[in-house]
C-alpha positions, 0 to 999 in steps of 0.5 A: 655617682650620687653622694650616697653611693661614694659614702658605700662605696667608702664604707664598704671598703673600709670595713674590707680593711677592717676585715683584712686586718683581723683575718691577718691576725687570725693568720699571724701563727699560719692556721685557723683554730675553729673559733677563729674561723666561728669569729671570722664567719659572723663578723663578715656578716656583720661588716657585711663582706659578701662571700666572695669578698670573704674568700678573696681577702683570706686568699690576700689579706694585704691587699685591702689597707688598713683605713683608720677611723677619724673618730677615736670612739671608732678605733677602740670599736675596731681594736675591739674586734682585733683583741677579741681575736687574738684572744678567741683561740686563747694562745696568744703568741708573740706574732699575733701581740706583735700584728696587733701593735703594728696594726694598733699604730695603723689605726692610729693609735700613738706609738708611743703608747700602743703597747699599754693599749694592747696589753689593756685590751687583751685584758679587757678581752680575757675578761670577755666584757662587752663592747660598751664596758671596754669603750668605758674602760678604754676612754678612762683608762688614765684617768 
C-alpha cells in the first residue's frame, strides 16, 4: 500500500466518522424532518460517502467512531456541520443538545467548557452564518 493510499484509506474513514456522528444527531429524536434528510443527502456527497457507505451508517451510525482532528480550526469545521444539524429541523431538543455536547467532548473540545461551545455555535447557526464567520466567531470568542 503506497503513503497515498494509507492517507485516503484514513481520510475516508474519518469523514465516515464525521459522518456517523451528524447522522446520530439527526437521529437523536428517532426521525428524520426532510430538511434533515436534504442535509444528510448533500453532505454525503460532499465527504464523499458513496451511497452504499451512506445506507450502511444510517443502519448503524455507532459503528464508525468519532476521529477528532488534531487541528482545532478542523474541529469547529466539524462542529460546524454538527450545529447546522441540530438547528436545520429548528426543534432543538434535550437529546440532540445533549449528543452534541457528548460528541463535542469527542472531538476534542475541553469538557469543561463544551456547554458554552455549543450554546455559541447553536447561536451561531440560528443565525445561519457562513462557515468563515463562525470560525471568526469561534476563534475569538473569548477575546
Amino acid at each position: 500500500m503506497s503513503f497515498s493510499d494509507l492517507f485516503d484509506s484514513e481520510f475516508k474513514q474519518r469523514n465516515k466518522g464525521h459522518f456517523s456522528a451528524i447522522v446520530r444527531v439527526a437521529l437523536s429524536d428517532d426521525k428524520f424532518a426532510p430538511e434533515e434528510k436534504l442535509f444528510l443527502d448533500k453532505l454525503a456527497v460532499r465527504l464523499e460517502i458513496s451511497p452504499a457507505e451512506y445506507e450502511e451508517i444510517l443502519e448503524n451510525p455507532l459503528k464508525y467512531p468519532i476521529n477528532p482532528p488534531y487541528l482545532h480550526e478542523q474541529r469547529l469545521e466539524r462542529l460546524f456541520d454538527l450545529a447546522r444539524m441540530v438547528h436545520v429541523d429548528h426543534q432543538l431538543g434535550d437529546s440532540q443538545e445533549s449528543l452534541l455536547r457528548k460528541i463535542g467532548v469527542a472531538l476534542g473540545f475541553n469538557a469543561e467548557n463544551v456547554n458554552y461551545i455549543v450554546h455559541k455555535s447553536l447561536k451561531l447557526a440560528d443565525k445561519e452564518v457562513d462557515l468563515d464567520t463562525f470560525l471568526f466567531e469561534m476563534q475569538n470568542m473569548n477575546k
